[in-house]
matplotlib code that plots the C-alpha trace (Angstrom):
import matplotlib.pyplot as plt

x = [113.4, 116.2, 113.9, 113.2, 117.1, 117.8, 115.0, 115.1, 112.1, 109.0, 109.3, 112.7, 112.7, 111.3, 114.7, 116.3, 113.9, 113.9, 117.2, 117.5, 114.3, 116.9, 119.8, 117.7, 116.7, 119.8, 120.9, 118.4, 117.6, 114.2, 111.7, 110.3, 107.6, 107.5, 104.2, 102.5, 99.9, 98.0, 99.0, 100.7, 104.2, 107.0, 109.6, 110.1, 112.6, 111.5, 107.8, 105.4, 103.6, 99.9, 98.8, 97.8, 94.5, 93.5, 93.1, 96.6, 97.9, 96.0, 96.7, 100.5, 101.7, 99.1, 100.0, 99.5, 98.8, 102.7, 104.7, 104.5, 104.0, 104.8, 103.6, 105.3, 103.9, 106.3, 106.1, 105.6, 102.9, 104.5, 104.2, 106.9, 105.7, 108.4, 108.0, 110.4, 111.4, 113.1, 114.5, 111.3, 111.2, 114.7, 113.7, 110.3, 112.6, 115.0, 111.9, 110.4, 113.6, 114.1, 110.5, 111.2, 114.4, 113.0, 109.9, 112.9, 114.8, 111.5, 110.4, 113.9, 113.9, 110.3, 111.3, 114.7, 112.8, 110.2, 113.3, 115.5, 112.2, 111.8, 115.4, 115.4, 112.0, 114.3, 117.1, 114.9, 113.3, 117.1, 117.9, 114.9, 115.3, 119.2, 118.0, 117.5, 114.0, 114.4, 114.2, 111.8, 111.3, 110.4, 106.6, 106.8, 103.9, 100.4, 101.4, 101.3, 104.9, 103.9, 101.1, 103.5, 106.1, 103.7, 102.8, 106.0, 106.3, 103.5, 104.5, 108.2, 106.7, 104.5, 107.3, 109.7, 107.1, 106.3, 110.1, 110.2, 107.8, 109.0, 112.3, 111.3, 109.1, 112.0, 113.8, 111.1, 110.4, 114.1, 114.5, 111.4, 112.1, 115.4, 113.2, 111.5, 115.1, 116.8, 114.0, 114.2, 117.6, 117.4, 114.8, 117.3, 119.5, 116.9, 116.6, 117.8, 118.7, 120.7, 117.8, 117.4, 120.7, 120.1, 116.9, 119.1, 121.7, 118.9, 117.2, 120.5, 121.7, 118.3, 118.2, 122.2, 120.8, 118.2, 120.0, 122.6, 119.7, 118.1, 121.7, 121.9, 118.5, 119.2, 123.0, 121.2, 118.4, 120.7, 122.9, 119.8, 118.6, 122.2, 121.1, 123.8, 127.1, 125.5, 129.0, 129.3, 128.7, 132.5, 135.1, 138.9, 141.9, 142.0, 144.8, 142.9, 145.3, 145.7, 141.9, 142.1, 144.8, 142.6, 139.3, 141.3, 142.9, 139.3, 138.0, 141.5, 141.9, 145.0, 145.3, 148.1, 148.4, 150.3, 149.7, 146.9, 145.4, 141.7, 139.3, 135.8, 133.8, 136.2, 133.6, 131.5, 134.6, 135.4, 131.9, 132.8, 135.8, 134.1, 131.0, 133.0, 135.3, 132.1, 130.0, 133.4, 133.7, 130.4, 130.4, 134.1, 133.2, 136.6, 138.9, 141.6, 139.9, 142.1, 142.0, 143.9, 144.4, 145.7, 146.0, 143.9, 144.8, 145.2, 142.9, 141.6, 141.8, 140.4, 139.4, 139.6, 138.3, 138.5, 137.7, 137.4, 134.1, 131.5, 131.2, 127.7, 126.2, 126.3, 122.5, 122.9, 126.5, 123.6, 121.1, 123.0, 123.6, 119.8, 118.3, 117.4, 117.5, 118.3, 118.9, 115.7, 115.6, 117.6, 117.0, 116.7, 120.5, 121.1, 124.6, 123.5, 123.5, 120.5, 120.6, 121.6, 125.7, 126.3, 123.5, 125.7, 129.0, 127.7, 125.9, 129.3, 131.3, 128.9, 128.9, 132.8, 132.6, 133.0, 131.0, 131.2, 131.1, 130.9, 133.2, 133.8, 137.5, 139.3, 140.3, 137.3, 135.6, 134.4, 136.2, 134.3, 136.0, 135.3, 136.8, 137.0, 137.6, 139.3, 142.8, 145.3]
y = [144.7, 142.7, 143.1, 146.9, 147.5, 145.3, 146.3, 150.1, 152.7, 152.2, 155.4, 154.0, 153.8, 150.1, 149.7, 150.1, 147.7, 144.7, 145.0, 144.6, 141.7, 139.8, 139.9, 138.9, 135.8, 134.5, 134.6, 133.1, 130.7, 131.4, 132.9, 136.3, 139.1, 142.1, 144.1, 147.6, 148.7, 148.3, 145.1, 146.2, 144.3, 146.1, 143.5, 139.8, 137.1, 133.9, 133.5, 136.1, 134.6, 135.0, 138.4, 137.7, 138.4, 140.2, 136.9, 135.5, 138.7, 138.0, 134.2, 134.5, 131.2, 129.6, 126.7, 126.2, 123.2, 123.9, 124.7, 126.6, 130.3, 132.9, 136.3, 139.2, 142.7, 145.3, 148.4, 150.8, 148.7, 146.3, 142.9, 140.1, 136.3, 134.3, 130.3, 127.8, 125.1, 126.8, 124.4, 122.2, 121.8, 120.3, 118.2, 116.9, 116.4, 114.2, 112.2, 112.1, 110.9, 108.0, 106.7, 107.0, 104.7, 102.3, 101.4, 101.0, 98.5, 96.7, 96.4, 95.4, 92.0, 91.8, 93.8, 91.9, 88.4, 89.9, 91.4, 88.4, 86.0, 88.6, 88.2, 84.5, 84.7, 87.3, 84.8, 82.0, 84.0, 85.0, 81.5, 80.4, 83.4, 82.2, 78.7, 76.9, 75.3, 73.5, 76.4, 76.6, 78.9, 77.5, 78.4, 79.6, 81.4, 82.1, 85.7, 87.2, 86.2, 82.8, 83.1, 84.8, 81.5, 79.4, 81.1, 81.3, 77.6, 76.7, 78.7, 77.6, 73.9, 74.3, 75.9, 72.8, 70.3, 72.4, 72.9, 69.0, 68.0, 70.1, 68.8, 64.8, 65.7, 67.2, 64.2, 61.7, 63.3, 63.0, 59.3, 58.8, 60.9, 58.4, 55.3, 56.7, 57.7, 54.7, 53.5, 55.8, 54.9, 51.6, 52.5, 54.5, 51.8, 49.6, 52.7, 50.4, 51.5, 54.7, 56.8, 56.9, 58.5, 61.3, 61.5, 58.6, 61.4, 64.1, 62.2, 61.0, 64.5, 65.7, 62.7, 63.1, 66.9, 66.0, 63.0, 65.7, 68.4, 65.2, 65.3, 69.0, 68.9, 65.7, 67.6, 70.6, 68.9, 66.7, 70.1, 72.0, 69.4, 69.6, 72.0, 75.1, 73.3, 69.9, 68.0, 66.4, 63.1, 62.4, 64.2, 63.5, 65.1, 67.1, 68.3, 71.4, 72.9, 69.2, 68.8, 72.4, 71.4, 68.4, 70.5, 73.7, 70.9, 69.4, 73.1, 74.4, 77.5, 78.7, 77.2, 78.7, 79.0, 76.6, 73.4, 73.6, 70.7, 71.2, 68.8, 68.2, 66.1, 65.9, 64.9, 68.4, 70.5, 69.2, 70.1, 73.8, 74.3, 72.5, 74.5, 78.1, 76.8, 76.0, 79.5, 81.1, 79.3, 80.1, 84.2, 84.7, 85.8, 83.8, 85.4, 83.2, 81.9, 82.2, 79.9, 80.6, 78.7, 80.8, 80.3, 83.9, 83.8, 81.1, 77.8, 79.8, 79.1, 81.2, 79.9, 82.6, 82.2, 85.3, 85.9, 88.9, 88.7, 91.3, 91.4, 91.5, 94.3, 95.1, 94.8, 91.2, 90.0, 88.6, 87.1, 85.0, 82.9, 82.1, 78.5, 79.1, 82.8, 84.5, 88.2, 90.0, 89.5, 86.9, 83.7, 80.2, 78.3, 76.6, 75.3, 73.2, 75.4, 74.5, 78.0, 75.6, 75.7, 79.1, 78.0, 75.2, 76.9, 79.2, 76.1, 73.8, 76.6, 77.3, 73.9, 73.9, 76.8, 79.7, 81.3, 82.9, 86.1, 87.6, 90.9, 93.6, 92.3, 95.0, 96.3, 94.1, 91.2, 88.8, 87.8, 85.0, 84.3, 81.4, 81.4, 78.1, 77.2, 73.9, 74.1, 72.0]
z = [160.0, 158.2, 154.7, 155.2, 155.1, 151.9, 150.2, 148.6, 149.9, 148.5, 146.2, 144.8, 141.0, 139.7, 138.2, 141.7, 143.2, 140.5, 140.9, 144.7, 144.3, 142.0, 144.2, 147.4, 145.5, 144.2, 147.9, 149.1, 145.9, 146.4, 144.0, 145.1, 144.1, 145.1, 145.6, 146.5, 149.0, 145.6, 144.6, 141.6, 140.7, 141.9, 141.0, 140.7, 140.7, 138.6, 137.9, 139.6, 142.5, 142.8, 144.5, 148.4, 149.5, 152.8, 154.6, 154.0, 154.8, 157.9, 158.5, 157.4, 155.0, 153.1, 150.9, 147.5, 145.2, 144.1, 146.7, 150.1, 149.8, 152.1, 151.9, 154.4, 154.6, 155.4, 157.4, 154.6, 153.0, 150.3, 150.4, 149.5, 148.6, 148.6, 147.4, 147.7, 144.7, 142.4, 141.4, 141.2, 137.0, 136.9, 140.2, 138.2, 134.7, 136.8, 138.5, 135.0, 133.3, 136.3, 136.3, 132.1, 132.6, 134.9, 132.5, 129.7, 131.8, 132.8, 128.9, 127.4, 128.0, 126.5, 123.4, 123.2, 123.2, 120.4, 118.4, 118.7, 117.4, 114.4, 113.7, 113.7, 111.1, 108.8, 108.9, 107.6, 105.1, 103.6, 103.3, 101.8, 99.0, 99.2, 97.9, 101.2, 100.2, 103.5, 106.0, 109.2, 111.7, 115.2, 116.5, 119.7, 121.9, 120.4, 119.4, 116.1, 115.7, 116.3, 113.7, 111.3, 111.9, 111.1, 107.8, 106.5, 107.7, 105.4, 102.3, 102.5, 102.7, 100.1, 97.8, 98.3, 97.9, 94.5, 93.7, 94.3, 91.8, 89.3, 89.7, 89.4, 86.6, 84.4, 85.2, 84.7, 81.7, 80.4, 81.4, 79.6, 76.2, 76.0, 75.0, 71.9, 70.9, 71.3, 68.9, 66.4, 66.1, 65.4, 62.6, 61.1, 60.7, 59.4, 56.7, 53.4, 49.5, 48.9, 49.0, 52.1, 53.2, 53.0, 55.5, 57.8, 58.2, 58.9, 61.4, 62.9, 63.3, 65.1, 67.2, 68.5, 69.4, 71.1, 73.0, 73.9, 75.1, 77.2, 78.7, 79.8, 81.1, 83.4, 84.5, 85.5, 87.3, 89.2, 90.0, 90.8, 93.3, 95.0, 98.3, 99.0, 100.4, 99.7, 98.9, 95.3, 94.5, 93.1, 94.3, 93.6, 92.5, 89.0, 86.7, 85.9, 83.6, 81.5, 81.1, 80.0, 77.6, 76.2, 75.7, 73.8, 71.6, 70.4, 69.7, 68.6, 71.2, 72.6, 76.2, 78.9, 82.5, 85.5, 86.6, 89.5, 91.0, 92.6, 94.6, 92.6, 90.1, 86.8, 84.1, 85.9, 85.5, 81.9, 80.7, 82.7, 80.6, 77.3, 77.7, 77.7, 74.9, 72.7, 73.6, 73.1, 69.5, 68.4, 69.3, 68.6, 64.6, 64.0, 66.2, 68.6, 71.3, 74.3, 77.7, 80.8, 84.2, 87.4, 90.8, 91.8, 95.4, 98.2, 97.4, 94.6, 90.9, 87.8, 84.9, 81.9, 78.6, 76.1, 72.8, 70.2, 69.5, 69.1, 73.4, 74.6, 75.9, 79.5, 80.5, 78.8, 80.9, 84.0, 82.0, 79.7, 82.6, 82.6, 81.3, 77.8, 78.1, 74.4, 73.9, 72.7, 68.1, 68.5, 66.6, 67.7, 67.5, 64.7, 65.7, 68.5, 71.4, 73.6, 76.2, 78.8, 78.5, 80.5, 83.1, 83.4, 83.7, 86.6, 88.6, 88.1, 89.3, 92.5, 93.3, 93.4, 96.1, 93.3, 90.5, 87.1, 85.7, 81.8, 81.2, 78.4, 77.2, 77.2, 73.3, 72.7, 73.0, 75.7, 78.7, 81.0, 84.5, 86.3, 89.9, 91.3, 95.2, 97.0, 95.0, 96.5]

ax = plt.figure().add_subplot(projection="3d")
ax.plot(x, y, z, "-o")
ax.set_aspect("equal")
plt.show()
């Protein structure tokens, strides 16, 4: 018997036969258990098999709901079940991992069309926030995508139709505050005797404001209404650093920089330039007011305007770019500021493919950068 010369006697120490039960199962890559007359464990090689009753000692194999078991008596009254598959768990892991990747590939293409319609509603929903009043998403299906699509279809048409009339109605209401002015001023001039220069200088001065606020208020709606990219509606060639020249000369600031040439709307970029010149005036405390024209990089320009005012405060260098927006205590203008001139500035320079920014100057003061794009 091939087994009753590997295996040690049956009084061997344990040590001697778990040792020689190990061995015999890495040769045979089996998994093995030893036993007694008794049924007590010997020895074992991988998990202990179940202990043979007298009827498979009888019939030989008998097969389990695992694998096929084989149980051998020996001569001297041990048994040895042997069971093949010891490699079974990695077999089952690698069936497992195959039946896991084939349900993967299956479902990708229906993920990837679910993912790729969620990206396309994210996209829309950016460009609406971005300013895009007129974005859609396409309904497709019955899904809850498609029910989500058509939601935000609704609310994004709803907002522009709301965005719309708010827009008409400032400008209606602008066209229609110019008639009552244009006939207050001719009562002013019908104001005779010297008594009444006085008020026919008050009025005059209140009227010419509020002509001028009409003005910023119809400019802003008529840039506001532009959509993003929407080309202007004059465009030609401008001597950026000679219209800079003009505007310092009427407000007496220092103007420097090269001759640049850019593509937009000249009477938009003169009221850029004015309107920075005139904030810059007002906050500077007296100080040089100082304007600067550069090329900032290929088909860019900057437009710098600096001053040595008292700065404003960093929590305050966004907001001021806001319609009508005034730092928290202070007062209403009395030197003919309206709130709208920086609003102004930022939606000019957008709308000529750049943008503005305030900034601490450095040894103090205000610094306001305006980059502009299409330089020729």
């Amino acid at each position: 018997n091939v087994l009753t010369r590997t295996l040690p006697p049956a009084d061997a120490p344990a040590e001697r036969q778990q040792a020689a039960i190990e061995e015999l199962a890495r040769d045979l890559d089996m998994r093995l258990t030893l036993r007694d007359a008794s049924g007590a464990v010997l020895g074992h090689a991988g998990d202990t098999l179940p202990a043979p009753g007298p009827e498979a000692l009888a019939r030989g194999p008998i097969h389990s709901r695992h694998a096929d078991l084989f149980v051998l008596r020996l001569p001297d009254g041990r048994s040895l079940s042997t069971a093949r598959g010891a490699h079974e768990p990695i077999g089952l892991l690698i069936c497992i991992a195959a039946f896991a990747a084939a349900i993967a590939l299956g479902a990708y293409p229906v993920v990837r069309r679910i993912t790729r319609r969620l990206e396309t509603l994210r996209a829309q929903v950016e460009a609406l926030g971005s300013g895009n009043l007129a974005a859609r998403v396409e309904v497709r299906g019955h899904d809850e995508i498609a029910s989500l699509a058509g939601s935000f279809n609704r609310a994004a048409e709803r907002i522009e139709k709301l965005v719309a009339a708010q827009r008409g109605a400032l400008a209606s209401a602008s066209h229609e505050l110019r008639s009552p002015l244009a006939r207050i001023r001719v009562a002013i001039e019908l104001l005779g005797g010297a008594e009444g220069d006085e008020l026919r200088a008050r009025v005059a001065r209140d009227v010419a404001e509020l002509d001028a606020l009409i003005g910023e208020l119809l400019l802003a709606s008529r840039l506001d209404a532009l959509e993003p990219g929407q080309a202007l509606e004059r465009r030609e060639s401008v001597d950026l650093l000679g219209l800079a020249a003009e505007e310092a000369a009427r407000t007496g600031a220092e103007c420097s920089g090269q001759p640049v040439t850019i593509a937009g709307d000249p009477a938009l970029l003169r009221r850029l330039i004015r309107n920075l010149l005139e904030n810059a005036r007002r906050h500077a405390s007296g100080s040089a007011v100082e304007l600067e024209i550069a090329s900032h990089s290929p088909g860019r320009v900057r437009v710098s305007v600096a001053d040595r005012g008292p700065g404003v405060d960093e929590r305050e260098r966004e907001r001021i770019f806001e319609p009508f927006y005034r730092p928290a205590g202070a007062s209403e203008s009395k030197d003919g500021s309206f709130g709208l001139g920086l609003a102004l500035v930022r939606q000019i320079a957008r709308h000529h493919g750049g943008d503005a920014r305030c900034l601490a100057r450095e040894g103090g003061g205000t610094l306001f950068e305006v980059e502009l794009g299409a330089a020729e």
